[in-house]
N, C-alpha and C positions, 0 to 999 in steps of 0.2 A: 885173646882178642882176635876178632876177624877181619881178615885181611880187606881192606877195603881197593875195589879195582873202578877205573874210570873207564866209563864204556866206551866204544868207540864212538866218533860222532861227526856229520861232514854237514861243510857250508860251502857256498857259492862264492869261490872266490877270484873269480873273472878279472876283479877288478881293482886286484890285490896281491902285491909281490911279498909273497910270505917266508919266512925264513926260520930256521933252526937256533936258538940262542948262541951256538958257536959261530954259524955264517954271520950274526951279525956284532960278532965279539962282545956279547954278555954274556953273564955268569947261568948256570945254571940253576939257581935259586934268587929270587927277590921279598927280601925280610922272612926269608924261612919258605917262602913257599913256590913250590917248583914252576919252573915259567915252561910254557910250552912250545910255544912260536909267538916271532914276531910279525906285524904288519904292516906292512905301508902301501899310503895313496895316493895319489896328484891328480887333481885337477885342473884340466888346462882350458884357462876362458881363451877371452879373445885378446885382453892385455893383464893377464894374471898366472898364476901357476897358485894353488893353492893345493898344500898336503895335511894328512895326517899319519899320526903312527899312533899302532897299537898293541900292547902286548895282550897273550891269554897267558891265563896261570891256573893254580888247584887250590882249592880250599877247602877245608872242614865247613857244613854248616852248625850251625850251633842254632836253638830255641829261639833265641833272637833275631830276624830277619830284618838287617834296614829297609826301611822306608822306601817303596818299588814303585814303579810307574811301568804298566804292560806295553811292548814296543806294538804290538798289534793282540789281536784277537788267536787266540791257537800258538799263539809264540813262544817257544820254551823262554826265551832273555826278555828279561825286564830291567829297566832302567833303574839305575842306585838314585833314586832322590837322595843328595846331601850338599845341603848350605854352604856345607864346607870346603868346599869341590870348585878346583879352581878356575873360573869361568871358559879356560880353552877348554876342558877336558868333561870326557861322559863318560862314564861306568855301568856295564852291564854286569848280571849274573845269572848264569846259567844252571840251576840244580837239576842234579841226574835223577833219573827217574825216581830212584830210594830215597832223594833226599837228603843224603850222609854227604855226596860231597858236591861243589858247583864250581867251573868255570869262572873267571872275573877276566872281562876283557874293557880295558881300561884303553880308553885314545886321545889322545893330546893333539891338537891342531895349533901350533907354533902362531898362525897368522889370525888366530882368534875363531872363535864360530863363525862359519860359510853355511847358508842354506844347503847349496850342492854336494860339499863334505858332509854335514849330519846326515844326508837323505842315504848319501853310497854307505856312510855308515849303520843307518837303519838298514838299509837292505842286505847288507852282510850278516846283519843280528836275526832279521827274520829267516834268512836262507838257513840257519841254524839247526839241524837234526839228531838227537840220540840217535843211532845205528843198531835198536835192538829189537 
């Protein structure tokens, strides 16, 4: 079997305090599959603080691709459309150039969907680059 390697890959993360699953005391695996780094955000109005967190992980693609929504034009991450999904949280996925395997950067926003949270979160997902 061939060994399957994840390429390097860099996003704009200005506006995001990222961390190593040990800095932020989780496991190195979630349901089997390797977490990468975590993220976190706040938003600070003028009588609000609004955050989100998010992890990246690795995954196998398989034939079957859910149901995607493109975050922009030319953007490797496209949006998980699923019903299922629970209304704080948005799911991307990122496949690498081959295909074989993607990205899933999953974020939860505790104080509900914020226009200003999803935006700094779209733009985190477009700043999104393979490195090859």
């Amino acid at each position: 079997m061939k060994d399957l390697v994840l390429p390097a890959f860099e996003m704009d993360c200005r506006d995001w305090l990222v961390l190593t699953p040990a800095q932020a005391g989780l496991p190195d695996e979630i349901a089997g599959s390797p977490l990468l780094a975590v993220l976190s955000t706040l938003v600070i109005g003028h009588d609000s603080l609004r955050e989100a967190s998010g992890v990246l992980t690795i995954g196998l693609l398989d034939d079957e691709l859910p149901s995607t929504r493109p975050v922009a034009r030319g953007c490797v991450a496209a949006e998980l459309v699923d019903a299922d999904a629970p209304a704080d949280s948005l799911q991307y996925v990122l496949a690498t150039p081959d295909g074989q395997l993607a990205l899933l950067a999953e974020f939860t926003m505790p104080d509900g969907i914020d226009g200003e949270v999803v935006r700094r979160i779209e733009m985190l997902m477009k700043s999104f680059r393979w490195a090859i």
